[in-house]
C-alpha positions in Angstrom: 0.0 0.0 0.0 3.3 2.6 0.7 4.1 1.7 -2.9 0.5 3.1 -4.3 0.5 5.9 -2.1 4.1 6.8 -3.5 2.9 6.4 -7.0 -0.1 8.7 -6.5 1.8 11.1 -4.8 3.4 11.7 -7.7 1.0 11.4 -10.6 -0.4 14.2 -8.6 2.6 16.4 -8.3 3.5 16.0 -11.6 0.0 16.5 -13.3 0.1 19.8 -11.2 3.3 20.8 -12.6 2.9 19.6 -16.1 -0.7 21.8 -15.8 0.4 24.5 -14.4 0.8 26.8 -18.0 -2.5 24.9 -19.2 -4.4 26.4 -16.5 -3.0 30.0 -17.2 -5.5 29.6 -20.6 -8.5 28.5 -18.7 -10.7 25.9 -19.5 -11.1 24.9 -23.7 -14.1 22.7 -24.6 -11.0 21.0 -27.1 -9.8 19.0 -24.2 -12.7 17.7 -23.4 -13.7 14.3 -24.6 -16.0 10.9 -24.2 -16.1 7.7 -25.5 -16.1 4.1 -24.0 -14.0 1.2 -23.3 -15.2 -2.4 -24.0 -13.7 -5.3 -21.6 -13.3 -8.8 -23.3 -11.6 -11.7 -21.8 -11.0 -15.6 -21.1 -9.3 -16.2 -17.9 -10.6 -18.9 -16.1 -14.1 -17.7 -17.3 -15.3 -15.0 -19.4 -15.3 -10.7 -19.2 -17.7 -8.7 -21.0 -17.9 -5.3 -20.1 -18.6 -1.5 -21.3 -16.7 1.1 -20.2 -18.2 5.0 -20.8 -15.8 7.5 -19.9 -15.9 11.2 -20.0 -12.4 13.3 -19.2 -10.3 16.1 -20.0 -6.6 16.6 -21.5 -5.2 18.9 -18.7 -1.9 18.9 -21.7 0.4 17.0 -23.7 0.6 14.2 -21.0 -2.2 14.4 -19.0 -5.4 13.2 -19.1 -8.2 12.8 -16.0 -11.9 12.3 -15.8 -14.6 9.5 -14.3 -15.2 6.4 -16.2 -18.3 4.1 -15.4 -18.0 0.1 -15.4 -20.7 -2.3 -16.4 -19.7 -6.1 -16.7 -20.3 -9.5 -16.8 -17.8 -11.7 -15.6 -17.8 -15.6 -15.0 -15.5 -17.5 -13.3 -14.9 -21.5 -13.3 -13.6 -24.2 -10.6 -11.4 -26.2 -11.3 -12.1 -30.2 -11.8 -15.9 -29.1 -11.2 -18.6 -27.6 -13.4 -19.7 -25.1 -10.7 -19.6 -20.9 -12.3 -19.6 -18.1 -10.2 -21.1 -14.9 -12.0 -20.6 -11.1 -11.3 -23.1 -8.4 -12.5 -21.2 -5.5 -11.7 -21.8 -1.7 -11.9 -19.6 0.7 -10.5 -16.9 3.5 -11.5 -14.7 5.8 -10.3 -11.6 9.0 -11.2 -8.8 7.8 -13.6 -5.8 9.5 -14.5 -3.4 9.0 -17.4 0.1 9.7 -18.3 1.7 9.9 -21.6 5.3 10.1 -21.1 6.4 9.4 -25.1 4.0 9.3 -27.9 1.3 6.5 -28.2 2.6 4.9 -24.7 0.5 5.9 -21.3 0.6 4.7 -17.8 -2.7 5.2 -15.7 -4.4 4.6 -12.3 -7.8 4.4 -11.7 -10.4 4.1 -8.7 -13.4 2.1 -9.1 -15.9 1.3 -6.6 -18.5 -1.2 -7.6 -21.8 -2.8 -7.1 -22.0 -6.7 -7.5 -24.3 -9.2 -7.7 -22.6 -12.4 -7.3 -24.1 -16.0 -7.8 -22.9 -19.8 -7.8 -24.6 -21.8 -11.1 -23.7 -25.5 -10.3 -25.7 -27.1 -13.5 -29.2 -26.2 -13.7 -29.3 -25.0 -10.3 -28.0 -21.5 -8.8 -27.4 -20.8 -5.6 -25.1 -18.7 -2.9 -27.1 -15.7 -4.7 -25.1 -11.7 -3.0 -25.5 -8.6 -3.3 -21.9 -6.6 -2.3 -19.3 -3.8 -2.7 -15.9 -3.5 -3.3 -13.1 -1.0 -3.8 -10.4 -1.4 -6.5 -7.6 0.4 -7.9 -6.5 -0.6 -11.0 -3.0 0.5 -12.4 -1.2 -0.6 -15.4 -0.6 0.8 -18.9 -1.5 1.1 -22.9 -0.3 1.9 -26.5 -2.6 3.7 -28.3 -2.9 6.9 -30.3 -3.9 10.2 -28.8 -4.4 13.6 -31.0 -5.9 16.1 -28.8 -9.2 17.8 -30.1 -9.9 14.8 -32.5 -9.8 11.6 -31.0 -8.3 9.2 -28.9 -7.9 5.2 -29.2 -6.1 2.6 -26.8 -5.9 -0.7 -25.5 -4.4 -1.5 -22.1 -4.1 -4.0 -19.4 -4.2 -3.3 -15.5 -4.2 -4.8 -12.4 -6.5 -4.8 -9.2 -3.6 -3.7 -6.4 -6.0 -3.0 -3.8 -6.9 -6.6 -4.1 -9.5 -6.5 -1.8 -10.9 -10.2 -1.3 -14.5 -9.1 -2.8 -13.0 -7.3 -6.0 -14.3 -8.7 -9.5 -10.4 -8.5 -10.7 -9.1 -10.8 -7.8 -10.6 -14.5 -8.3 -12.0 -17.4 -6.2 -8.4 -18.6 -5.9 -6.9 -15.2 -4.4 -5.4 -14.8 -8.1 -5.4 -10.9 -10.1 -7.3 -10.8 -12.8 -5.8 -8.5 -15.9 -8.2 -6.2 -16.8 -8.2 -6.2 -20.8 -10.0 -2.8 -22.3 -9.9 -1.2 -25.5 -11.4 2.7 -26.0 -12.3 4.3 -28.4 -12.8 8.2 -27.3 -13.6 11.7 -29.0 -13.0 15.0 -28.5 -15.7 17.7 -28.3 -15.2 20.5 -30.3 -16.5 24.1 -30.9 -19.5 24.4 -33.9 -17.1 26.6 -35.7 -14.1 24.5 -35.8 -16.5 21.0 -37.0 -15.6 20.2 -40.3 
């Protein structure tokens, strides 16, 4: 946990430094953008997930904002047929980093709503209704032209790994977290082509 708190620290201190002449300008509807993310995956079960994000590029390297998280995720036992399934709605801040072009590293907090049952067969039990707290970290390539558009596909990790997280599975083990955006920048009437 010293480790995150190190790391935030300073993807804080250094978005406020690399911001600092951007915020001289004021706010520009350019930076702003939305899109979403789609989550696919076959570990030891099966991801499907949408992503909606909206967020701002505070400059060349920065970008924040709130991304939402709906998924499906199944996972199996092993040497049984028993599946436990996740419904799970959540979200929470993100923040990315683009130190070189078309390479980022980014955390971001989710908290999320799950609905967890057991199918064994035909029959489905251990049916419950929970929350848990993640923080994903990790990284992605992608392409990033600020006031068009924005695509990437990264991988992260759970490093809260809170027992309860839909990233950490019934064996204790992290679960990448697969996702691949597709994001657009909003632009002034006058400058749409």
């Amino acid at each position: 946990m010293k480790k995150f708190t190190v790391f935030i620290s300073f993807v804080l201190i250094s978005s406020s430094a690399f911001s600092q002449k951007e915020s001289e300008k004021g706010f520009n509807k350019e930076n702003l953008f939305i899109g979403t993310g789609i989550n696919l995956g076959f570990f030891n079960g099966f991801i499907l997930g949408l992503n909606p994000e909206v967020g701002y590029s505070l400059n060349r390297f920065v970008d924040v904002g709130v991304s939402t998280n709906f998924s499906f995720i199944t996972q199996n036992y092993i040497n049984t047929p028993a599946v436990d399934r996740q419904l799970i709605v959540g979200g929470g801040p993100f923040v990315k980093i683009w130190p070189v072009n078309m390479i980022f590293l980014g955390g971001q907090f989710e908290y999320n709503s799950i609905s967890f049952s057991t199918k064994n067969g035909s029959v489905i039990s251990n049916k419950q209704k929970y929350s848990a707290p993640s923080i994903l970290v990790g990284g992605g390539y992608g392409n990033r032209f600020i006031g068009q558009s924005q695509f990437y596909t990264s991988i992260m990790v759970d490093v809260l790994r809170d027992p309860k997280s839909p990233y950490i599975d019934q064996y204790n083990r992290l679960q990448p977290v697969f996702r691949t955006t597709f994001l657009f920048y909003l632009r002034p009437k006058n400058q749409r082509r």
